[in-house]
N, C-alpha and C positions, 0 to 999 in steps of 0.2 A: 501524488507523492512519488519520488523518485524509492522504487525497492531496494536501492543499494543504499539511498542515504537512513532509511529505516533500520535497515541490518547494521548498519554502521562502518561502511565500508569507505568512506571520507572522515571518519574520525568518530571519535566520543560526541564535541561539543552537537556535530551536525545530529548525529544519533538522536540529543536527547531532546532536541529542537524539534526532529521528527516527530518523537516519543510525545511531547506536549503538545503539536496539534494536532496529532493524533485524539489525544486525553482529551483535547476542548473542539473536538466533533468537527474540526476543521478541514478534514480528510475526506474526501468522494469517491479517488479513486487510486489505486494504486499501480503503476506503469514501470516501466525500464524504461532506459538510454543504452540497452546494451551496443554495442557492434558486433561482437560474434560470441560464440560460445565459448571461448577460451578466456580472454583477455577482460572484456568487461560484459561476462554472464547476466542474463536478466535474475537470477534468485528470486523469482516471485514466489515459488512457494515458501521458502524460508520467511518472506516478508509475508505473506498470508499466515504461518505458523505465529509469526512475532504478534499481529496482532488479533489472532484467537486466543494466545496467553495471555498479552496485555490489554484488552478491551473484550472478550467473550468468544464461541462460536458464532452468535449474531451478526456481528457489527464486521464479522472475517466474512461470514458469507455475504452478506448487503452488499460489503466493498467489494468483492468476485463477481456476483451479478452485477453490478452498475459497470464493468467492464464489459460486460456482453452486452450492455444495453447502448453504450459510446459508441461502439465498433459499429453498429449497423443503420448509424447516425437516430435512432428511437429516441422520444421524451423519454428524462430520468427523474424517477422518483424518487428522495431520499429521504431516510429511513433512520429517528435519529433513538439513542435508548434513553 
């Protein structure tokens, strides 16, 4: 999942399409498209905050480690509630 489309930064509709597969456990991992820090920011932690309010502390931290586990090309476990 893109973190800016989750924060809602291309609109409501895209927002709430995030928000639902989010909701139906269809989310693994959550990344940026930024390019720099100015213009199109990665916000990931806003997007980690969105979904410890809207799915738990759990399901935020799963999604944080299954990022550390992509990066260093490792088997992924996931982890569902």
């Amino acid at each position: 999942m893109n973190s800016t489309s989750l924060i809602g930064m291309y609109g409501r509709k895209v927002r709430e399409t995030a928000l639902a597969l989010l909701r139906h456990n269809m989310v693994h991992f959550v990344s940026s498209d930024a390019h720099t820090c100015r213009g199109r920011a990665p916000r990931l932690q806003k997007a980690r905050d969105l979904v410890a309010v809207t799915m738990g502390e759990n399901m935020a931290d799963n999604i944080k480690c299954l990022s550390n586990e992509i990066m260093p090309d490792l088997d992924v476990l996931l982890f569902y509630t």
